[in-house]
Short mmCIF file of the C-alpha atoms (twelve columns), coordinates in Angstrom:
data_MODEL
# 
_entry.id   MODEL 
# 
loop_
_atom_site.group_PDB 
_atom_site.id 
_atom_site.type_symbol 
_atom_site.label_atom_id 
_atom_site.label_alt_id 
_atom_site.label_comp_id 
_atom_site.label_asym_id 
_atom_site.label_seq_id 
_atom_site.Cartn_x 
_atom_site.Cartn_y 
_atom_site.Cartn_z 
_atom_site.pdbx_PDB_model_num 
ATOM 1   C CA . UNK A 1   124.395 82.294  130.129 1 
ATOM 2   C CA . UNK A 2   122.227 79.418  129.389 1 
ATOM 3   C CA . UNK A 3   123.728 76.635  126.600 1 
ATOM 4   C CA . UNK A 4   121.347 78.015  124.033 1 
ATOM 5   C CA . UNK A 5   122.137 81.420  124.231 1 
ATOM 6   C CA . UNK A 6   125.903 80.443  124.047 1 
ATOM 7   C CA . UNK A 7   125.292 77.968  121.139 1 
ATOM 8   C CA . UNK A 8   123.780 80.837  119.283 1 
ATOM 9   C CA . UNK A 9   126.880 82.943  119.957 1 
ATOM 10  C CA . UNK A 10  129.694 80.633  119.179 1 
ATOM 11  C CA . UNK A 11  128.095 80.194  115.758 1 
ATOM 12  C CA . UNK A 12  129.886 81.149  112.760 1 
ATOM 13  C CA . UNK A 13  128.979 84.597  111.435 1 
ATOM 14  C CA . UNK A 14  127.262 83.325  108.078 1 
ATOM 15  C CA . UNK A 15  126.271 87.097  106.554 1 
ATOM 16  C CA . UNK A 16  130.252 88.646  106.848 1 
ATOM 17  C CA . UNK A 17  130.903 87.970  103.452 1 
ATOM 18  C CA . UNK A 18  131.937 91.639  101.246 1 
ATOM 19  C CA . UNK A 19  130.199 92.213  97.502  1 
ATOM 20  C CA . UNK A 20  131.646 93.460  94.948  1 
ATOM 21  C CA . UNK A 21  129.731 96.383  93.444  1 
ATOM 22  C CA . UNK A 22  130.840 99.925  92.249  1 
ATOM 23  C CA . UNK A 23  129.662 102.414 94.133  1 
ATOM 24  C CA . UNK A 24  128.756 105.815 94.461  1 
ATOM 25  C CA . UNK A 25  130.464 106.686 98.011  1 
ATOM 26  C CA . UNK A 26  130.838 110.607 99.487  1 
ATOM 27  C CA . UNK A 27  133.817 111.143 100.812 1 
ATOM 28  C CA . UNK A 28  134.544 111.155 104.566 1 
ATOM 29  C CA . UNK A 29  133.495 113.416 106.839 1 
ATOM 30  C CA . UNK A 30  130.668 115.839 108.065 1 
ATOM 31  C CA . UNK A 31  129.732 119.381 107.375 1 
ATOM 32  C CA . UNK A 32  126.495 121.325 105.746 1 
ATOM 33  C CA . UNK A 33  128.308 120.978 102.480 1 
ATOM 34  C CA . UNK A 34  128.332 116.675 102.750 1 
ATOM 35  C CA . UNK A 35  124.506 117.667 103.792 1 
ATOM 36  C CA . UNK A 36  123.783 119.712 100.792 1 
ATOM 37  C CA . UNK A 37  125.506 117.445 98.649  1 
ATOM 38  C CA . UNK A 38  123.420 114.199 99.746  1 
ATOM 39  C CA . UNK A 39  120.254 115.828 99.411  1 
ATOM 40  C CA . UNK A 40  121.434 117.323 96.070  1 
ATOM 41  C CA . UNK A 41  121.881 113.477 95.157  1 
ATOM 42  C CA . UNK A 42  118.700 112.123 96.058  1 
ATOM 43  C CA . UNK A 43  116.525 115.088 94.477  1 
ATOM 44  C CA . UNK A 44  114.974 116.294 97.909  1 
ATOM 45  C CA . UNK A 45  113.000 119.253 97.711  1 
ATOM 46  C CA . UNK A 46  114.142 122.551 99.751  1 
ATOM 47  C CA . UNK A 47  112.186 122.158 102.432 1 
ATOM 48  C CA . UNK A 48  113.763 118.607 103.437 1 
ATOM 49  C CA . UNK A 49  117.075 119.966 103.121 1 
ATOM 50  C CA . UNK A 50  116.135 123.267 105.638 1 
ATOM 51  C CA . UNK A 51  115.108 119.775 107.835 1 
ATOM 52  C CA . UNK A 52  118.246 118.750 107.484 1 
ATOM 53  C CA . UNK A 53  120.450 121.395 107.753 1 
ATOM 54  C CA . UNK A 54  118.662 122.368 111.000 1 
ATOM 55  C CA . UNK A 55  119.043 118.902 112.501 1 
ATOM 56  C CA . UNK A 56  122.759 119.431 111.795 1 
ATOM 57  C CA . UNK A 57  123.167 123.026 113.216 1 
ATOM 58  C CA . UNK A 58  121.663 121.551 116.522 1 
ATOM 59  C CA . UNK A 59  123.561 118.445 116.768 1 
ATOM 60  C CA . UNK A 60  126.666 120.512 116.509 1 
ATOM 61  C CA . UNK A 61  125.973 121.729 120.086 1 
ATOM 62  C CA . UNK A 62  124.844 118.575 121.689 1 
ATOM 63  C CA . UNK A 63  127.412 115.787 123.350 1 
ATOM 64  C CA . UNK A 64  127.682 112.322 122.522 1 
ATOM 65  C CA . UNK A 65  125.544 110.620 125.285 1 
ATOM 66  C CA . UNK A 66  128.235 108.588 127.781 1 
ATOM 67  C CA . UNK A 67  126.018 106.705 130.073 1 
ATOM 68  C CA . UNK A 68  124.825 103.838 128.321 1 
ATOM 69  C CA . UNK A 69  126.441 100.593 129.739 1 
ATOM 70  C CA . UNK A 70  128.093 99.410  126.138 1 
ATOM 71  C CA . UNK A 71  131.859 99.534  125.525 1 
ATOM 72  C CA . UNK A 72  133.265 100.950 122.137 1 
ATOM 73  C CA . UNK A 73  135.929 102.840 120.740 1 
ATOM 74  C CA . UNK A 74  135.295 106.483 120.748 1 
ATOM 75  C CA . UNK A 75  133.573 107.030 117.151 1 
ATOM 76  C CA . UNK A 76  135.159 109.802 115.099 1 
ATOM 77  C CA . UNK A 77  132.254 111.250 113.365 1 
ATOM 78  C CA . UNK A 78  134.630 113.058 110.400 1 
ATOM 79  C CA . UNK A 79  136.145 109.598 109.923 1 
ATOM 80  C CA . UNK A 80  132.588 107.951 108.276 1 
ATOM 81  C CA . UNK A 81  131.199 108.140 105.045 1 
ATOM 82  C CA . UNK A 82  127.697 109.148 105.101 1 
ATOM 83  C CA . UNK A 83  126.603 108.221 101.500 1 
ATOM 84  C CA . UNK A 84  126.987 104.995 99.444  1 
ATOM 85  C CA . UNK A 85  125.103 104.063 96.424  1 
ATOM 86  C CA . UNK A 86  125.506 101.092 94.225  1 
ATOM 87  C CA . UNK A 87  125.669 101.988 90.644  1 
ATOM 88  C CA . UNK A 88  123.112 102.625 88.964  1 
ATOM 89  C CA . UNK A 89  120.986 103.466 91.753  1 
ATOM 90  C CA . UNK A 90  117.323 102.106 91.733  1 
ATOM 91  C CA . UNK A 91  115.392 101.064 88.022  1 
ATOM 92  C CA . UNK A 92  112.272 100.234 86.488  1 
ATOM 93  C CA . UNK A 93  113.522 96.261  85.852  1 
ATOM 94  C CA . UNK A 94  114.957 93.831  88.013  1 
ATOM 95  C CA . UNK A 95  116.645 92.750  84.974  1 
ATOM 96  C CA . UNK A 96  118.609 96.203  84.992  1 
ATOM 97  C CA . UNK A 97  119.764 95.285  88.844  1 
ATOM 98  C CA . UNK A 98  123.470 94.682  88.909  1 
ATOM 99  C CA . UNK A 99  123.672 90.919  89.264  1 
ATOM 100 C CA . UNK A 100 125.929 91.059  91.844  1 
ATOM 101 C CA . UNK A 101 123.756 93.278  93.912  1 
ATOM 102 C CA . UNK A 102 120.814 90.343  93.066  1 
ATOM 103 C CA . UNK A 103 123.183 87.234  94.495  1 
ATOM 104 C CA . UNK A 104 123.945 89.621  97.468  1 
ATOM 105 C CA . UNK A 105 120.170 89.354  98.485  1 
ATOM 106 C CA . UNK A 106 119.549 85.463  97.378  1 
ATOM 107 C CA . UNK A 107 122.401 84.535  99.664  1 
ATOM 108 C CA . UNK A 108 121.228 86.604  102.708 1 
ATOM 109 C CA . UNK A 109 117.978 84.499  102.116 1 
ATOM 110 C CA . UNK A 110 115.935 88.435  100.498 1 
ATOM 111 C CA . UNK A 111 115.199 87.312  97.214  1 
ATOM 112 C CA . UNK A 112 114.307 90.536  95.549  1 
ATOM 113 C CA . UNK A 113 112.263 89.338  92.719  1 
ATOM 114 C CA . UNK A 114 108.452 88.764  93.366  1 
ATOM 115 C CA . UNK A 115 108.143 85.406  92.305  1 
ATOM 116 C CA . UNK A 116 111.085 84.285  94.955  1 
ATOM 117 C CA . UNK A 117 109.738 86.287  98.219  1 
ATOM 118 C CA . UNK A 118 108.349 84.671  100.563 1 
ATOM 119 C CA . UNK A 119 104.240 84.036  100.211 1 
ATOM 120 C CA . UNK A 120 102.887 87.077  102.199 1 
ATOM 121 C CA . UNK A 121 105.700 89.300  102.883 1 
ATOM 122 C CA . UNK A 122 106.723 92.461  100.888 1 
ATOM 123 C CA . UNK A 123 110.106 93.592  101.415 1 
ATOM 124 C CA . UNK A 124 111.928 96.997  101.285 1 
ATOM 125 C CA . UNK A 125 115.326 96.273  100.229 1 
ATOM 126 C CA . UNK A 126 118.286 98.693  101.194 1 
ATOM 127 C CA . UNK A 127 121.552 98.538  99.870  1 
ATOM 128 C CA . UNK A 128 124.522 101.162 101.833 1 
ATOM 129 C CA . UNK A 129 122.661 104.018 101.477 1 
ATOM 130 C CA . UNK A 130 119.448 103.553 99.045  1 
ATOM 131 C CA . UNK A 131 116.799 101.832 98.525  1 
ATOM 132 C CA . UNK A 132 117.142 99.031  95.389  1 
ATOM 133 C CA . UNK A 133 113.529 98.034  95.383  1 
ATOM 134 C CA . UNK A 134 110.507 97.296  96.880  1 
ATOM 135 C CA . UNK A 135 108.313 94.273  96.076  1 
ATOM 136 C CA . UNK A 136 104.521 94.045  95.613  1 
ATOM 137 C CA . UNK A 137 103.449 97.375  95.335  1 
ATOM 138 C CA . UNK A 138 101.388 97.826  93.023  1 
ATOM 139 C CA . UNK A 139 99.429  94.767  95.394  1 
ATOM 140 C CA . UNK A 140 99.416  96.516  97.965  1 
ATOM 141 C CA . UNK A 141 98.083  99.836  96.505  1 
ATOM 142 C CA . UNK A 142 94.662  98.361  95.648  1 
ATOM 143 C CA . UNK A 143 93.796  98.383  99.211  1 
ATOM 144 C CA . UNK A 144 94.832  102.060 99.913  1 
ATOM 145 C CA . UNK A 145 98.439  100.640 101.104 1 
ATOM 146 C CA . UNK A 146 101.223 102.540 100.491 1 
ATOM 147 C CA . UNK A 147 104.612 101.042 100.955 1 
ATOM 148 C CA . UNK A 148 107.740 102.548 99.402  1 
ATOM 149 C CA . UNK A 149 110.697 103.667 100.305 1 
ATOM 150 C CA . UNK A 150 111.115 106.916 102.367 1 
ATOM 151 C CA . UNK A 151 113.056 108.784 99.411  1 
ATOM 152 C CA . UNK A 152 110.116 108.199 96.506  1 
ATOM 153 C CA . UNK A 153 107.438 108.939 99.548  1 
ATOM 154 C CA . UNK A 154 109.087 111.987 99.492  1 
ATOM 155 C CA . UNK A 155 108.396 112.291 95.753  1 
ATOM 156 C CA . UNK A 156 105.200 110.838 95.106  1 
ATOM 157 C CA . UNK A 157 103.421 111.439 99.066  1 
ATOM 158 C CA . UNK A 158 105.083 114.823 100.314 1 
ATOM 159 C CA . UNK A 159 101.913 116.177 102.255 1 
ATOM 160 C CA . UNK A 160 102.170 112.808 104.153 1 
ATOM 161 C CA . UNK A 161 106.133 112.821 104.923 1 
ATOM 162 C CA . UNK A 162 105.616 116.561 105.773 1 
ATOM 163 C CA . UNK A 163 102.738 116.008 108.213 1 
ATOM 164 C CA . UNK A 164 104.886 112.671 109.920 1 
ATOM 165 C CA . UNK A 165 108.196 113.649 109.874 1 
ATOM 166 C CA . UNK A 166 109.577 114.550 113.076 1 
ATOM 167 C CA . UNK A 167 105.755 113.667 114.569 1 
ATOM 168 C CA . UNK A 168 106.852 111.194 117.408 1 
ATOM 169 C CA . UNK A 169 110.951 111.391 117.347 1 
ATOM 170 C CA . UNK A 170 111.684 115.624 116.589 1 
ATOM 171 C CA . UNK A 171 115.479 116.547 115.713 1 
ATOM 172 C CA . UNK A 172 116.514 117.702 119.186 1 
ATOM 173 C CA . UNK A 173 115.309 114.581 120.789 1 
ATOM 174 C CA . UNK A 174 119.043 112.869 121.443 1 
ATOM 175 C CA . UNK A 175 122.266 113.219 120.194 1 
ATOM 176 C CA . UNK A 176 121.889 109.799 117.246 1 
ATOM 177 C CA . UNK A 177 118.004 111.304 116.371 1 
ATOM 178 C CA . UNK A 178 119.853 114.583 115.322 1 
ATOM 179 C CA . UNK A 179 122.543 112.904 113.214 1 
ATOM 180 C CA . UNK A 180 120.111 110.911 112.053 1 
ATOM 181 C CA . UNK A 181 117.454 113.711 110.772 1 
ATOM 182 C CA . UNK A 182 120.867 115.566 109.609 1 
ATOM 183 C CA . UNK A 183 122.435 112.450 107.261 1 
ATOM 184 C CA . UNK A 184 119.558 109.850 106.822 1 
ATOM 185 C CA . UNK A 185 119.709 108.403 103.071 1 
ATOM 186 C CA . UNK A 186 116.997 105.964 102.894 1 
ATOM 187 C CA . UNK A 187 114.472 103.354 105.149 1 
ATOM 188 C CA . UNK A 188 110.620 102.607 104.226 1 
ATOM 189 C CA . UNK A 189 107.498 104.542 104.263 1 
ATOM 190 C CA . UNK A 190 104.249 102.952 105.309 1 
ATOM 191 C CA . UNK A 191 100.762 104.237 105.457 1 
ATOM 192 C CA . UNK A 192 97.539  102.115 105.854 1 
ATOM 193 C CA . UNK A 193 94.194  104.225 105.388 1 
ATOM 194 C CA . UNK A 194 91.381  103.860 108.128 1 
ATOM 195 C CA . UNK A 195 90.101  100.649 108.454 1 
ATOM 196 C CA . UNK A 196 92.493  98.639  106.560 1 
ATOM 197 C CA . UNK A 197 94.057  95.464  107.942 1 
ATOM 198 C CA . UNK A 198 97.331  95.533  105.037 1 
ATOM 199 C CA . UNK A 199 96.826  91.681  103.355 1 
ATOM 200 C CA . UNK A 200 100.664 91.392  103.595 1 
ATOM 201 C CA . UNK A 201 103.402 91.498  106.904 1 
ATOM 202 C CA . UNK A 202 105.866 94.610  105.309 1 
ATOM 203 C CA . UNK A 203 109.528 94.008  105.879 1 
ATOM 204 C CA . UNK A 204 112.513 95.995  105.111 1 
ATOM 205 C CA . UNK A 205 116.130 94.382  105.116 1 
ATOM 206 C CA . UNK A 206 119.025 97.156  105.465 1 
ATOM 207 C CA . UNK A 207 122.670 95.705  104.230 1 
ATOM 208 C CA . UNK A 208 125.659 97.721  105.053 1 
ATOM 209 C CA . UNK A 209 128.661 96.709  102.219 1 
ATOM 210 C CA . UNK A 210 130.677 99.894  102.497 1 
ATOM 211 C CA . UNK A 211 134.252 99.866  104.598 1 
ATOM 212 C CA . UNK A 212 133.973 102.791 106.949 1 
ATOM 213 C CA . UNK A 213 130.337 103.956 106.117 1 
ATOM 214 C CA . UNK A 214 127.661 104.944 107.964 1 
ATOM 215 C CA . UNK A 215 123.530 103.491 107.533 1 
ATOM 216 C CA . UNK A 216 121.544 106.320 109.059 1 
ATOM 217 C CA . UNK A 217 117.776 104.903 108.461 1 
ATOM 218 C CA . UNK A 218 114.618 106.696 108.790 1 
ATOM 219 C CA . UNK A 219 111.149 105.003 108.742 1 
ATOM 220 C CA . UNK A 220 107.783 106.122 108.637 1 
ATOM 221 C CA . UNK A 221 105.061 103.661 109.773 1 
ATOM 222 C CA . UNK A 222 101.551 105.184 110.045 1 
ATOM 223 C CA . UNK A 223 98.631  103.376 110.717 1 
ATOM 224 C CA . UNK A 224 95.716  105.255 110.666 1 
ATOM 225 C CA . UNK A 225 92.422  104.696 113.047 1 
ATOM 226 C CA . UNK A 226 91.618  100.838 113.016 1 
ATOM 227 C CA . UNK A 227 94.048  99.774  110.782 1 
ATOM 228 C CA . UNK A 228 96.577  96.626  110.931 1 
ATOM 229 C CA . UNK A 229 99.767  96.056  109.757 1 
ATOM 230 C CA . UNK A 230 103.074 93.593  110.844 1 
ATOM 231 C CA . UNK A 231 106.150 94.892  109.921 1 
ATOM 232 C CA . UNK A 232 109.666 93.635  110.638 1 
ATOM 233 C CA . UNK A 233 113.001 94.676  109.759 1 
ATOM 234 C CA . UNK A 234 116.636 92.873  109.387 1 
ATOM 235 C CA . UNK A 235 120.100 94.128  109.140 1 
ATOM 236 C CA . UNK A 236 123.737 92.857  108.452 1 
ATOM 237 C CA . UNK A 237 126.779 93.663  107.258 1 
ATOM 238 C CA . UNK A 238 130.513 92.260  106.579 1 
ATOM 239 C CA . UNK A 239 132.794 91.433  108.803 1 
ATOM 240 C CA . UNK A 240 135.616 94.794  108.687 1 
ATOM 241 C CA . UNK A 241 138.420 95.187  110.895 1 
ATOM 242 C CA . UNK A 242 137.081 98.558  111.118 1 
ATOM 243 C CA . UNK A 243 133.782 100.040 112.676 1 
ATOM 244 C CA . UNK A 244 130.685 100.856 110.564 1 
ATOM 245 C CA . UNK A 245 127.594 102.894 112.064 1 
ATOM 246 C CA . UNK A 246 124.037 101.816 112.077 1 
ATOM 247 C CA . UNK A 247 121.852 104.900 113.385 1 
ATOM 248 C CA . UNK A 248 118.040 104.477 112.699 1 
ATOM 249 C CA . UNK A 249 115.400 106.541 113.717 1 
ATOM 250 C CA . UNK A 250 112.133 104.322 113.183 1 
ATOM 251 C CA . UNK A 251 108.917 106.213 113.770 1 
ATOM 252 C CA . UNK A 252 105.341 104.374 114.464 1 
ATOM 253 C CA . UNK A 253 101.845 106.078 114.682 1 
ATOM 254 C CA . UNK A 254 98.914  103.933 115.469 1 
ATOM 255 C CA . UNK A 255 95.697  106.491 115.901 1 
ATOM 256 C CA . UNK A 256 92.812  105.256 117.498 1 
ATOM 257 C CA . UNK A 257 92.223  101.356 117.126 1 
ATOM 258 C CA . UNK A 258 94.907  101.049 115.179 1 
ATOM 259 C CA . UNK A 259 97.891  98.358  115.579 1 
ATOM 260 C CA . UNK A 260 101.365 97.597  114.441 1 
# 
């Protein structure tokens, strides 16, 4: 290992800290009920939760995959919770964000007011499991950009979520892309129209602040045929004496011409 490699790993863990903000956390453990339940609490409409529940029925006859060279304790999957929400969940003001939640992102260097970001960058910020807000918008939409995140695409775009979802990674792919489609809570949605080169590199920065919780992430990138777009994503969480799971499924289409 070379001395800047193990420089880099002997540092201090600086994003361990724990924040403390009430949440909204499901119980442990897995069944179609817990399903139901979390897309009951994110407003989905019927035919995401017949996604969902299908994803489920079919991971419930698949193994856990055993030949990847990584070394862990074997993960109880009834032992996680698979939904955690800050209270209240996402508003119309940043001055309506719990404070705490707002010093969380300052100190992890994700301001998540406008004015603070970083010139050029929007950023998708997820909290557990939910998105808590998503900067420059409204910018981005003048161009024909849409970037949100994956729950209010599902609102405000369904006929693109519908047409994407699944596209590239389906349900029965692996073992993790079936939890995933089964339990995911929140992640970005991105589409740029035909031609567009998005004025802004998209980011999203996941933080996981629940004990025992699981961050199942899906995310939707579509470019369309000669568009552009950067994106980039982060993720931490505390330092537990206990595990926590990060799944993700991220999903990128680039037609014809198109990059990402």
């Amino acid at each position: 290992m070379s001395a800047v490699i193990q420089n880099l790993v002997n540092q201090p863990y600086k994003h361990g800290f724990v924040s403390d903000i009430e949440s909204d956390v499901v119980p442990k453990g897995l069944s179609e009920d817990v399903i139901r339940l979390i897309s009951a609490k994110k407003g989905e409409p019927e035919w995401l939760l017949e996604f969902r529940l299908k994803a489920y029925r079919h991971w419930l006859t698949m193994q856990e995959p055993t030949w990847p060279n990584v070394k862990y304790p074997k993960i109880d999957f009834q032992d996680i919770s698979y939904f955690s929400a800050p209270k209240p969940k996402k508003l119309a003001s940043m001055d309506e964000v719990d404070p705490e939640l707002l010093r969380t992102f300052e100190k992890l260097g994700v301001p998540m007011h406008e004015r603070k970001t970083l010139a050029g960058v929007a950023v998708d910020v997820i909290f557990d499991s939910v998105s808590v807000a998503t900067t420059y918008k409204k910018k981005l939409a003048e161009v024909g950009v849409i970037f949100c995140s994956f729950s209010e695409a599902v609102k405000d775009h369904p006929e693109l979520v519908k047409k994407y979802l699944g596209s590239v990674v389906p349900t029965g792919d692996n073992f993790y892309a079936a939890l995933n489609s089964a339990v995911f809570t929140d992640g970005s949605f991105c589409y740029i129209p035909k031609g567009v080169r998005c004025p802004m590199d998209l980011s999203t920065y996941f933080r996981i602040n629940t004990q025992e919780s699981g961050q199942f992430e899906r995310t939707l990138i579509n470019a369309e045929e000669g568009a552009y777009v950067s994106y980039l994503e982060g993720c931490t969480a505390p330092n537990f004496h206990t595990n926590q799971l990060h799944a993700a499924v991220v999903q990128l289409i680039a037609l014809d011409d198109a990059e990402i």
